[in-house]
N, C-alpha and C positions, 0 to 999 in steps of 0.2 A: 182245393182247386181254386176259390176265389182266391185266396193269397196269394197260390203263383202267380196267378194272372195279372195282378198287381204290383207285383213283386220289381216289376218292369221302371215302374214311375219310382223307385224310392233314391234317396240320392246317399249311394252307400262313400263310403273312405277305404282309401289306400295310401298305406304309410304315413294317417293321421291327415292326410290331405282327402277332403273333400271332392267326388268327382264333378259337381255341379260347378264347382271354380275351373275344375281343367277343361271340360267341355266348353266353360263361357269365355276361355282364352285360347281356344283353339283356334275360330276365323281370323282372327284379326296374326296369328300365323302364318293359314296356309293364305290369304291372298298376297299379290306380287307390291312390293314398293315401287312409286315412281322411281325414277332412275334422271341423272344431271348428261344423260344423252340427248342426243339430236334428235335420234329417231330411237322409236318404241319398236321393242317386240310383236309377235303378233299377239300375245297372250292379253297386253296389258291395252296394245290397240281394241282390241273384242272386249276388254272389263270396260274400258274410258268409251268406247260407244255406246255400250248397253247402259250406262247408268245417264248419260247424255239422255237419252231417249228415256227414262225414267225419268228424270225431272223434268223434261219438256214436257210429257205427257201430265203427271200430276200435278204441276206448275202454271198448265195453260189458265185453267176457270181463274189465278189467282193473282192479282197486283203487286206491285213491285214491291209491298213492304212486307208480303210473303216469301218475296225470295231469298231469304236471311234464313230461311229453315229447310232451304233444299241439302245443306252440305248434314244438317241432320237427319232429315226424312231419309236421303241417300243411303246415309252409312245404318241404320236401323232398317232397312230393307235388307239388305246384306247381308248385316248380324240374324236377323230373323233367318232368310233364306237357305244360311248355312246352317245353322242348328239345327233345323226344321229337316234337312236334307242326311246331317252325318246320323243323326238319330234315326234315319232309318237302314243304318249301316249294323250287323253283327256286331254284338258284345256291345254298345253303347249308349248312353243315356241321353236324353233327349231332355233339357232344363225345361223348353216352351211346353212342358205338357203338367209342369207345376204355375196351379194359379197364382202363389203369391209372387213369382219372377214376373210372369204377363200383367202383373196388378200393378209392379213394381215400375213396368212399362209406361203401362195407361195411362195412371194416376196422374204422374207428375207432367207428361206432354198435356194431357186435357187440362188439368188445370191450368197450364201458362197459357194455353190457346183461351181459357176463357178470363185470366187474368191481362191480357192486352188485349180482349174486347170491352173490360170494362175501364180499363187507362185510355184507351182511344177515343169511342166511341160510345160511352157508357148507355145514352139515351139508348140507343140502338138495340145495344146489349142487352139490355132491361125488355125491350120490346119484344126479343120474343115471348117474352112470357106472358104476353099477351097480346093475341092477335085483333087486329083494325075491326070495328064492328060489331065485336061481342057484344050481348045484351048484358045490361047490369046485373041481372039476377047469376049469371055464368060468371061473372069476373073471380071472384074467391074460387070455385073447381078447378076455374082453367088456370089460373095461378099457381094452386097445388100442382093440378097435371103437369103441368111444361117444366115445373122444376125436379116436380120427380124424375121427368124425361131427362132433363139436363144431369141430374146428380147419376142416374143410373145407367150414363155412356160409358163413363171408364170401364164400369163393372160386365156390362157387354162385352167390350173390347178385349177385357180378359178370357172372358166365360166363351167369347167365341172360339177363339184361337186354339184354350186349353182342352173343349170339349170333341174340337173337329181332329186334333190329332191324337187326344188320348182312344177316342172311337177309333180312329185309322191303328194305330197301333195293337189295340187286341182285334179285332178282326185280323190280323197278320198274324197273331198268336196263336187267334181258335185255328184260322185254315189250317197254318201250318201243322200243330198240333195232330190235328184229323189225318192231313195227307201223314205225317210217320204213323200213324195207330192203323190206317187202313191199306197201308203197304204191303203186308205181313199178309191180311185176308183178303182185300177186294183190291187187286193191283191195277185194273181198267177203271175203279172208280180213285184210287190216290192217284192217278195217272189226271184224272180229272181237275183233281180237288190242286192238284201243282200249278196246273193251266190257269184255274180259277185265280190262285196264290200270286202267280206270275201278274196277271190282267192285275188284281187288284193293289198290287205294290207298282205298278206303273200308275193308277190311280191316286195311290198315296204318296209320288213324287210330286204330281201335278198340284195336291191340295197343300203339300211342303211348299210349295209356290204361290199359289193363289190366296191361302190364308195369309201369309206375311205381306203380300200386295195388298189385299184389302182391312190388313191394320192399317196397312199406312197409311191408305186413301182416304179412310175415314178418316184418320187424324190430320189429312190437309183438308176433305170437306169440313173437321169442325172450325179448321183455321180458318179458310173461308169467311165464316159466318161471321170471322172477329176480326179483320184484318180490311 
């Protein structure tokens, strides 16, 4: 029973092709290309608003030598947003629910975020690692603390993302699971357990969105810090 349950996250092959490559070239398919018209569809007017209003929003707290990383923030929303979402589609595997893709993520954005804090700004940079005021007896703790903090963002960043939808994911397996095994005997309670099913994969659309939003946030608040 544990296997199958797991069985979900593994990234099997067809035709010697790998499904975790088809799934991670699938968005960048189904969205619409610009187009050398005058005027835009309404398709492509609703994607060019909605990503507007996402970089104005995560953009605002940040200075103009942050806005060099909205056309990437942008498009890593998106890529997130759709995987996160076809993965919770019949028959499909879902890459963001393996950590070393989400590490693959993190790793390299945090580090340039904290690689142009310390080209710019270095003093700065250093500073946090030690807050104004410390007594000297604290300075070696809070020096270890803060860099531990610093070194183990990325690993967050992954471990958030991977564990919030690998959880969303078997709980859609146990429900579902239960509602066929109790159909047969208890048809008023699979009747339940569907409704239950239903509510909580409206839930796991919402957290397909929310989670890929609050990657990204935090990787414009770590920019922030260095920028």
């Amino acid at each position: 029973m544990a296997l199958s349950l797991f069985n979900q996250f593994m990234s099997h092959t067809y035709l010697g092709i790998p499904l975790i490559a088809l799934a991670l070239s699938l968005p960048w398919i189904l969205y619409p290309k610009p187009t050398t018209r005058w005027l835009n569809n309404r398709l492509i007017t609703l994607q060019g608003w909605l990503i507007n209003r996402f970089i104005q929003q995560i953009f605002q707290p940040l200075n103009s030598e942050g806005y060099k990383w909205a056309t990437l923030l942008a498009s890593l929303m998106l890529f997130l947003i759709t995987l996160n979402m076809l993965g919770l589609l019949p028959y499909t595997f879902t890459p963001t629910t393996q950590l070393s893709l989400n590490m693959a993520f993190a790793v390299p954005l945090w580090l340039a975020t904290v690689i142009i804090g310390m080209r710019n700004q270095p003093t700065h940079a250093l500073g946090h690692l030690l807050p104004e005021g410390t007594p000297t007896l604290l300075i070696p703790v809070l020096i270890i603390i803060e860099t531990i903090s610093l070194l183990i963002r990325p690993l967050a960043l992954g471990v958030r993302l991977t564990a919030n939808l690998t959880a969303g994911h078997l709980l859609i397996q146990l429900i579902a699971t239960a509602t066929f095994v109790l159909l047969p005997l208890m048809p008023t309670v699979a009747i339940l357990t569907a409704v239950l099913l239903f509510l909580l994969t409206l839930l796991e659309v919402a957290v397909a969105m929310i989670q890929a939003y609050v990657f990204v946030l935090l990787l414009s608040l770590y920019l922030q810090e260095n920028v």
